[in-house]
C-alpha positions as CSV (number, residue, x, y, z in Angstrom):
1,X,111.0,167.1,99.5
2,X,108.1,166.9,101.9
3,X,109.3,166.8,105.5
4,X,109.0,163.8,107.2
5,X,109.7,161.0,109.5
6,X,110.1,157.5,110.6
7,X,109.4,156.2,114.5
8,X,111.3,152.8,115.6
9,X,109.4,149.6,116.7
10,X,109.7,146.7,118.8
11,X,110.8,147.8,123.2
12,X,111.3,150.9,121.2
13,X,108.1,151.6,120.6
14,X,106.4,150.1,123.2
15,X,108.6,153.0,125.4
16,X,108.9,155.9,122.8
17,X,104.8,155.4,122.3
18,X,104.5,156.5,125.9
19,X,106.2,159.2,125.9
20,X,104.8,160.6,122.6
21,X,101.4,159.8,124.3
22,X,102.4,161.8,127.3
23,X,103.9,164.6,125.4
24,X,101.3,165.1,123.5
25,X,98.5,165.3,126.4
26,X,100.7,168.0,128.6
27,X,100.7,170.5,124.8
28,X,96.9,171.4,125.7
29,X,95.0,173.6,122.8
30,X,96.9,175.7,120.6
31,X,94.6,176.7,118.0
32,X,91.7,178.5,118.0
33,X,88.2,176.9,117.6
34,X,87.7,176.7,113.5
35,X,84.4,178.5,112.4
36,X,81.7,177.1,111.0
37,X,81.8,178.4,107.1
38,X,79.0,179.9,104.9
39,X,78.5,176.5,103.8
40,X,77.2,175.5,107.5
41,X,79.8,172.9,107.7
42,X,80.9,171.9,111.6
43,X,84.3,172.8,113.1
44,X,86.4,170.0,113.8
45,X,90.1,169.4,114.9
46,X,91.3,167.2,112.1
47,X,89.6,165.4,109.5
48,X,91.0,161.6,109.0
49,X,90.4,159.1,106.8
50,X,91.6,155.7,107.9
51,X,93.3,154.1,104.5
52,X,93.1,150.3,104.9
53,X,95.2,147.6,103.1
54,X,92.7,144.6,102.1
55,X,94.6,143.0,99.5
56,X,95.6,139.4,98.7
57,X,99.0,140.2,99.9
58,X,97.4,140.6,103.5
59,X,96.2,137.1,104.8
60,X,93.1,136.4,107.3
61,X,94.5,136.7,109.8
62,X,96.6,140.3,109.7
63,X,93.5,141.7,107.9
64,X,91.7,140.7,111.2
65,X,94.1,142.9,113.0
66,X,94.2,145.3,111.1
67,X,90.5,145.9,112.3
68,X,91.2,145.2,115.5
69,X,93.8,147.4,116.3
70,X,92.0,150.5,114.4
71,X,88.3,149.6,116.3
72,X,90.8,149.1,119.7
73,X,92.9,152.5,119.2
74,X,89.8,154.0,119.0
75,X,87.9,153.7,122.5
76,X,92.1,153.9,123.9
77,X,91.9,156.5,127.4
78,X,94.8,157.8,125.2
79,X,93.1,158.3,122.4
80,X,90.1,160.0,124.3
81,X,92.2,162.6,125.9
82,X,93.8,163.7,122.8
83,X,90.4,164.5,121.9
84,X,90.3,167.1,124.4
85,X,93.7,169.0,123.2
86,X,91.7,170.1,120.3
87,X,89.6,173.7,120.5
88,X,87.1,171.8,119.3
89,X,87.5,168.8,121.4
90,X,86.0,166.8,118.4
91,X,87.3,164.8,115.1
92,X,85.7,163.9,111.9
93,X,86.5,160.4,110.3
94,X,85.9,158.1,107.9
95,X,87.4,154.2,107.5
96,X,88.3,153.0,104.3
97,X,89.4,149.7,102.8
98,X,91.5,149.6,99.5
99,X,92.9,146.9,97.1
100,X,93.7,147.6,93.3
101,X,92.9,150.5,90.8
102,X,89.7,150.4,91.4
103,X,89.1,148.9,94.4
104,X,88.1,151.3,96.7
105,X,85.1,151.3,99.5
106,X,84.1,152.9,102.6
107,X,83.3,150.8,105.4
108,X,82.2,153.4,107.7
109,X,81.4,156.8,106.3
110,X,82.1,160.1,108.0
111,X,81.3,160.7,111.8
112,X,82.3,162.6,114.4
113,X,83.9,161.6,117.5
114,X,84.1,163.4,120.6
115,X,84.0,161.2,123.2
116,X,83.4,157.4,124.4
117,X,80.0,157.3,123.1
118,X,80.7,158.1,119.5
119,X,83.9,156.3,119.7
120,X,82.6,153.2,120.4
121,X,79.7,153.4,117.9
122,X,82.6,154.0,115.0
123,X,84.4,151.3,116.4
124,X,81.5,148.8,116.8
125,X,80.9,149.4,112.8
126,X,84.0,149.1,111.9
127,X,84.5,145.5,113.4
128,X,81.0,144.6,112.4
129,X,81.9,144.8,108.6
130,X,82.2,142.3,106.6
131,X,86.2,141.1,106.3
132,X,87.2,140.8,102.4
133,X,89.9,140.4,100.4
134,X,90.7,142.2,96.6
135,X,93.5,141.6,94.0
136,X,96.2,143.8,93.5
137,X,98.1,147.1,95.1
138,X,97.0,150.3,94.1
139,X,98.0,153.0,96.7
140,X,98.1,155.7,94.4
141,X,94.6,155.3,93.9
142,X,93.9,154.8,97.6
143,X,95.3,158.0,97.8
144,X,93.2,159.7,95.3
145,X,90.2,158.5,96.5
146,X,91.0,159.2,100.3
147,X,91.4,163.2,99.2
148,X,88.5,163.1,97.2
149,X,86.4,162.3,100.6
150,X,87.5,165.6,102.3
151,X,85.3,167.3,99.7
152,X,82.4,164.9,100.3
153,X,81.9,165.9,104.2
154,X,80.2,168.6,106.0
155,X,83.3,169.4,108.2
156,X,85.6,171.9,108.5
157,X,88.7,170.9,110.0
158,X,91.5,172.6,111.0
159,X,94.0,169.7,109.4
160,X,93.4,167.1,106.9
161,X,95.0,163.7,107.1
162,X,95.0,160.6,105.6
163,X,96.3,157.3,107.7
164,X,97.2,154.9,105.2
165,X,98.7,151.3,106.4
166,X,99.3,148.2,104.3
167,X,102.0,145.7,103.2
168,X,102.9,145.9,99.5
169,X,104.1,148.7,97.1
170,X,101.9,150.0,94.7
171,X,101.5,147.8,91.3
172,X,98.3,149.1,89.7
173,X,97.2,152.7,88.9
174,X,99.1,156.4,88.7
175,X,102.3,156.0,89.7
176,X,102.5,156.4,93.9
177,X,104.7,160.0,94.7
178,X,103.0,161.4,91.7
179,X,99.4,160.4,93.6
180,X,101.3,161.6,96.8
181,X,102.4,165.3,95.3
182,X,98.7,165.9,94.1
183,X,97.3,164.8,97.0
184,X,99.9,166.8,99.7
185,X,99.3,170.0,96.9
186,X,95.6,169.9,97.7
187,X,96.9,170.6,102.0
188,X,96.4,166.6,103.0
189,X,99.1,165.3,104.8
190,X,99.6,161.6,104.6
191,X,100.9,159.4,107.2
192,X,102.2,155.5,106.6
193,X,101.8,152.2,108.8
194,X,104.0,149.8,106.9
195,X,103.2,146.6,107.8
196,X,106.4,144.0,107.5
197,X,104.8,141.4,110.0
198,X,105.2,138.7,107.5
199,X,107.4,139.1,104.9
200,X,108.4,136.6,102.9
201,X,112.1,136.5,100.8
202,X,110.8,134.0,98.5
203,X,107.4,136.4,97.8
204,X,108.5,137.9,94.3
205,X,106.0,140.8,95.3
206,X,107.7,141.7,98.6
207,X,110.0,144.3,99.2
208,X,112.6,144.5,102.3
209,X,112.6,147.8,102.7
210,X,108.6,148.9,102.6
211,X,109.4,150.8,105.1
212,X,112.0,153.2,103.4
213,X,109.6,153.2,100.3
214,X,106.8,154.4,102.5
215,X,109.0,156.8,103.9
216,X,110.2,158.2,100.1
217,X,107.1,157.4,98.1
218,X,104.2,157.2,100.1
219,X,104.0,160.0,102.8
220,X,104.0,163.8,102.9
221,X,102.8,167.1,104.1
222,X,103.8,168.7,106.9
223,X,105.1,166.7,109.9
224,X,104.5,163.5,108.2
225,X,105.6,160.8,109.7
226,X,105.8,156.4,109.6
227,X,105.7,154.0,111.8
228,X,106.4,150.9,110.3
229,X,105.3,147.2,112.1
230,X,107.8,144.4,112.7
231,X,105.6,142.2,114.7
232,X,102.1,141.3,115.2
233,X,102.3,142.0,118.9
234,X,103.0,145.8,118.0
235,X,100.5,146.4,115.5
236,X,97.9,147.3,118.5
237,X,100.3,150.0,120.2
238,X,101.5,151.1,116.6
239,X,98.4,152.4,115.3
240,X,97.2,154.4,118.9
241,X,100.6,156.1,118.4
242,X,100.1,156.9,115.3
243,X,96.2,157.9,116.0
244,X,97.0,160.0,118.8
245,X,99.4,161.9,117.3
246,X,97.5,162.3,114.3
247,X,94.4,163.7,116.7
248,X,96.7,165.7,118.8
249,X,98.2,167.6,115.9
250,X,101.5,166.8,117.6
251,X,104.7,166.6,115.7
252,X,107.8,165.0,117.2
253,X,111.3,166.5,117.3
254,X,113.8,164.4,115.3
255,X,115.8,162.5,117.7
256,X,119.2,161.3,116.0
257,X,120.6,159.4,119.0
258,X,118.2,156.9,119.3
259,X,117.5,156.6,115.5
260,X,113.8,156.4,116.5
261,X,112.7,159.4,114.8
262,X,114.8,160.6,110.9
263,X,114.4,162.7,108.1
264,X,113.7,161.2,104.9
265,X,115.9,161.4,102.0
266,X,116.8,165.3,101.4
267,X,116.6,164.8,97.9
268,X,116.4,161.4,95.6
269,X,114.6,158.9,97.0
270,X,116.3,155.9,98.8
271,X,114.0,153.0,96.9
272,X,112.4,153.2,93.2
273,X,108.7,154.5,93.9
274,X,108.3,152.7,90.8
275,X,110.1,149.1,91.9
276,X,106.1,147.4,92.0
277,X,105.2,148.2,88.8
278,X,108.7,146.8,87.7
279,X,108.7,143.5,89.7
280,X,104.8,143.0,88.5
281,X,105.8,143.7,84.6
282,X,108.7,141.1,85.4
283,X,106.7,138.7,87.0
284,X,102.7,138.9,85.6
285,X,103.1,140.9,82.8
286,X,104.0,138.2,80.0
């Protein structure tokens, strides 16, 4: 079982988010600058693909949000300082929107950012495109795609991650922890942002516990970690967490006495990683 972790919400957050913040900003460097390789490609920290939920499950006015909080995380003073923990003091990343099997697209391709300049350029694109909407839940194949983009750049970064956030279980495509293993084999780690804002127990497509199944289906690698969303006014602070970690490189200590920060199951997973596929056969299938 891949290591990995799960961060509380709600006060929570908002107080364990600034702590993590200032944790990580007192680490300072602690690798050494990555070389440019015989293919000429540029040294940065971390390359990151931003993995965003834009199907039907997600309404207006979460997918608006969504952008929101991603293009606001990143101009964040916090955000800009853990660019400068790096050796490199820059990132490389790309933003892309998914939906079913093959529902993939990038919204903004790969740039680097290494200061407020460049940050504001990515965000400025990112909330100047287009807002749609796509059937079906295919994470597996957000996944899949997301790796395929490391290969595509011309960076060389010291860690590959892929952020990917959304509000359904997969229901379309490979199944999701078989996506996960090939992905994580490949040296991506992959970090969740379950979103649970509005749930629904009438929605025969939701799931309660989207956050355990992230947890035991979705994430891996080294260090990774969710943060899942209870309420719309933490989605903001939720995704600079998770971004400045992410940029940082920092990984935070289990803390069992607050239950803000646990291991994932040490063997079997907790929900079926297959439970979408089922309720969809149930529901659509006939």
């Amino acid at each position: 079982m891949f290591l990995s972790r799960r961060l509380g919400s709600a006060a929570h957050l908002r107080l364990f988010s600034v702590g993590l913040i200032a944790a990580a900003l007192a680490f300072g460097p602690s690798a050494a600058p990555a070389q440019a390789g015989a293919a000429g490609k540029v040294p940065v920290d971390v390359e990151l693909v931003l993995a965003v939920d834009i199907s039907y499950s997600m309404d207006t006015e979460e997918l608006a949000l969504q952008r929101e909080g991603y293009a606001a995380a990143i101009v964040s003073k916090e955000f800009l300082d853990a660019l400068k923990l790096g050796p490199n003091g820059q990132i490389a990343i790309e933003y892309v929107e998914w939906a079913g099997e093959g529902e993939q697209k990038v919204v903004v391709e790969w740039r680097i950012i290494d200061g407020p300049e460049s940050a504001k350029a990515f965000s400025d694109a990112v909330l100047g495109a287009p807002i749609r909407r796509v059937y079906r839940t295919s994470i597996s194949s957000a996944l899949l795609f997301a790796a395929d983009q490391f290969d595509l750049n011309g960076f060389k970064g010291l860690r590959r991650v892929i952020d990917v956030s959304g509000d359904g279980v997969n229901n379309q495509g490979p199944p999701v922890a078989l996506a996960r293993d090939a992905v994580v084999q490949r040296g991506i780690t992959v970090n969740g942002l379950p979103l649970l804002m509005k749930r629904s127990s009438t929605s025969a497509l939701d799931v309660p516990e989207l956050d355990v199944y992230y947890e035991d289906c979705v994430i891996g690698g080294p260090g990774a970690f969710v943060i899942p969303v209870q309420r719309m006014e933490e989605f903001s602070r939720a995704i600079k967490t998770k971004l400045v970690l992410e940029v940082a490189g920092v990984v935070p200590q289990p803390q069992p006495q607050t239950g803000l920060i646990r291991y994932a199951a040490a063997s079997q997973p907790r929900i079926s990683c297959t439970i979408g596929e089922k309720i969809w056969m149930d529901h659509w299938a006939n």
